[in-house]
C-alpha positions in Angstrom: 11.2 27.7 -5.4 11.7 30.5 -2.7 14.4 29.1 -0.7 15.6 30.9 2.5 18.5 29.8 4.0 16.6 28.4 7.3 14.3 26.3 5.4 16.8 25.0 2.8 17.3 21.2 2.6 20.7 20.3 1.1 21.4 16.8 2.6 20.5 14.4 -0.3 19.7 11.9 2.3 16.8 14.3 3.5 16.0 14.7 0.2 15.3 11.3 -0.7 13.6 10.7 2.6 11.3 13.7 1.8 10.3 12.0 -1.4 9.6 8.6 -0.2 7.2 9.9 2.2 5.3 11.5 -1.1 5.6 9.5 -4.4 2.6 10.9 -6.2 4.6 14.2 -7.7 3.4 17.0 -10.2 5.1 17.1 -13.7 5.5 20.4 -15.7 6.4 21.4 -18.5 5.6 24.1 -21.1 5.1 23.6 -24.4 4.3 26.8 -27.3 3.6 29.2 -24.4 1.3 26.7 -22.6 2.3 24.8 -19.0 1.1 21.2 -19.1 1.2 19.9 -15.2 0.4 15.7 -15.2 -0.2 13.9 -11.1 1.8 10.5 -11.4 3.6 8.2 -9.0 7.1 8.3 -9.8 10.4 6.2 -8.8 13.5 8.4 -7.6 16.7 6.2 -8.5 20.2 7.4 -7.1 23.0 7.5 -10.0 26.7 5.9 -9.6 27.8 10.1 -9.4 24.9 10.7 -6.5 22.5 12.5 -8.5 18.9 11.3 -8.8 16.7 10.6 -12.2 12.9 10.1 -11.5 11.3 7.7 -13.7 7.9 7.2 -14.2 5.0 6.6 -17.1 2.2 8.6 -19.0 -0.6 7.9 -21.0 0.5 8.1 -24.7 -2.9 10.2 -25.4 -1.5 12.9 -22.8 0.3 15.5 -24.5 3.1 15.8 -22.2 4.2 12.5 -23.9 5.1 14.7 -27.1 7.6 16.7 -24.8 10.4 14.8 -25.3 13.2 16.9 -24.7 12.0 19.7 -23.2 12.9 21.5 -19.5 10.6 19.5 -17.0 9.8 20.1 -13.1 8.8 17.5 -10.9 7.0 19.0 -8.0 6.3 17.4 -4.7 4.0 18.7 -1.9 5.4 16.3 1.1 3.4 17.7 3.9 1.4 20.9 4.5 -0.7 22.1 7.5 -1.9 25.6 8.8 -0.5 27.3 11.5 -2.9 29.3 13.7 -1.4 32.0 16.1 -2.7 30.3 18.9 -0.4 27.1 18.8 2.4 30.0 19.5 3.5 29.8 23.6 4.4 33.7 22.8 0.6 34.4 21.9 -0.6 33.1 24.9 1.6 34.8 27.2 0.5 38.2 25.8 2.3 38.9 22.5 0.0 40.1 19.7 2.8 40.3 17.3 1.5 37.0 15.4 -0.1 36.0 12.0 -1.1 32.9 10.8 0.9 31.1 8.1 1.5 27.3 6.9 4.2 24.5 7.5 5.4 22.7 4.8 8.2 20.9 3.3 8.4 20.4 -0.9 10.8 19.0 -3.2 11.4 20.1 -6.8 13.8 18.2 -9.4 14.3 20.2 -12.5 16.2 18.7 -15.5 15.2 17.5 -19.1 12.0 15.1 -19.8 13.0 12.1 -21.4 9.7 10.1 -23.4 10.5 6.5 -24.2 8.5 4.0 -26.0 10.4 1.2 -25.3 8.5 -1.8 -23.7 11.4 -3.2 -21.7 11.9 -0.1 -19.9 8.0 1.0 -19.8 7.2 -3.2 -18.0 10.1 -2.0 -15.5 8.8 1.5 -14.0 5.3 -0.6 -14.0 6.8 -3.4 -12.3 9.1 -1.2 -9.8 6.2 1.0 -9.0 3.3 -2.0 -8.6 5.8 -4.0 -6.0 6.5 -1.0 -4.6 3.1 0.1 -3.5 1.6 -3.7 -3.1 4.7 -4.5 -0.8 3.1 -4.0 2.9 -0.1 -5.9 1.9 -1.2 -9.2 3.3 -1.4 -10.3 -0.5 0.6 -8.2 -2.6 -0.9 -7.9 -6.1 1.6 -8.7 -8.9 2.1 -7.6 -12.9 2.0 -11.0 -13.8 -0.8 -11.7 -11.7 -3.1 -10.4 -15.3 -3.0 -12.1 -18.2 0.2 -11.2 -20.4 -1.9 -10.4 -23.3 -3.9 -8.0 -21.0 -0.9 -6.5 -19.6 1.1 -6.1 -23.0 -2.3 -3.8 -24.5 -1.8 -2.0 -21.1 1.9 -1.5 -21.9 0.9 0.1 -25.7 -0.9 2.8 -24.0 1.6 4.4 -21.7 5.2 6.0 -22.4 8.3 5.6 -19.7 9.3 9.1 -18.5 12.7 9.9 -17.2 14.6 13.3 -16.1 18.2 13.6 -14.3 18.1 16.0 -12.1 19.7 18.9 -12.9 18.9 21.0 -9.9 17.0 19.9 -6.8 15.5 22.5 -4.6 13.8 21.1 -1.2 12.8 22.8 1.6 10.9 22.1 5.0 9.0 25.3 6.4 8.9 24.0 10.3 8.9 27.0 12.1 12.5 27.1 12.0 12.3 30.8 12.0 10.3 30.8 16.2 11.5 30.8 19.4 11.9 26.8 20.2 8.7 27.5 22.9 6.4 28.0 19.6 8.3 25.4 17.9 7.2 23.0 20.8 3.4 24.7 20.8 3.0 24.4 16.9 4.4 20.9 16.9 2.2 20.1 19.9 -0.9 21.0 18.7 -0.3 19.5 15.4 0.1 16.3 16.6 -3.3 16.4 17.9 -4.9 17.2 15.2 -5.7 15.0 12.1 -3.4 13.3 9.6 -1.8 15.8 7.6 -1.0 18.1 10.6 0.7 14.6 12.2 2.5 14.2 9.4 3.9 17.9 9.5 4.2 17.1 13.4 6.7 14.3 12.8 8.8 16.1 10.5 9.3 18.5 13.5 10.6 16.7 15.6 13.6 18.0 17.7 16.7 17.1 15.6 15.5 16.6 12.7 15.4 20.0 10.6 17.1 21.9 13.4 
């Protein structure tokens, strides 16, 4: 990842706020010359030494479950949304010298892919990530709620993936690099806009990247 200084995120408390806005991350690896890249949710667990491992499952018919030991990137796109000249206060009191460009903020943990097929651990991530998701609903669906024979044929069909960080690069693009009138303009208009430009809105909010 390109990483300027003004858009680098090193707090690991950022960091992990970053990803639990976004759990649905990109895996990739690269196998005999070819990239693989798999969409799966994915838990991010803090170890007793402050690093993070992400830990999630795959399909055992995907071929990224053969890549057991090789480099892996986890890849998250938190937020994203276009930034039109216009929103900038300096374009509308008569400066041309503008373009367009996009605000974003994107995490990416390197480090080793792990495959397990060991049902303890695979029944955990499941669990972890099902109460996880079901929590803020009226009637949170549960594991156990299906029949255990169900669930164990389920189980069969998936591997546990784990990698420990090795190297996290994060950064938040948020017109960091504007006078704090465009700043204001871009948020502004954002947070008028529709959901993903909100989202990119909040993030901007005075104090929080500055």
């Amino acid at each position: 990842m390109y990483l300027p200084p003004s858009f680098r995120v090193d707090d690991a408390f950022d960091i992990r706020r970053m990803i639990e806005r976004q759990p649905l991350a990109q895996l990739i690896t690269v196998a005999d010359g070819q990239p693989s890249v798999s969409a799966l949710p994915v838990l991010v667990d803090e170890r007793p030494d402050g690093g993070l491992v992400v830990r999630g499952h795959l399909a055992r018919a995907n071929p990224q479950a053969t890549h057991d030991g090789r480099a892996a990137v986890c890849s998250w796109l938190i937020s994203s949304a276009y930034v039109s000249p216009s929103m900038y206060e300096t374009k509308r009191l008569g400066d041309p010298r503008v373009v367009p460009t996009w605000n974003y903020e994107a995490v990416e943990v390197h480090g080793t892919l792990s495959i397990s097929g060991e049902p303890e651990k695979i029944l955990d991530i499941v669990t972890r990530l099902t109460d996880r998701h079901e929590r803020d609903r009226d009637e949170p669906w549960r594991v156990d709620d299906a029949p255990a024979e169900f669930v164990d044929r389920m189980l069969r069909a998936i591997v546990a993936i784990e990698i420990e960080a090795s190297r996290i690069d994060a950064k938040a693009k948020l017109s960091q690099n504007r006078p704090d009138p465009d700043r204001i303009g871009v948020r502004t208009a954002l947070a008028a806009a529709g959901p993903a430009e909100r989202s990119v809105a909040e993030a901007m909010r005075p104090g929080d990247r500055d």
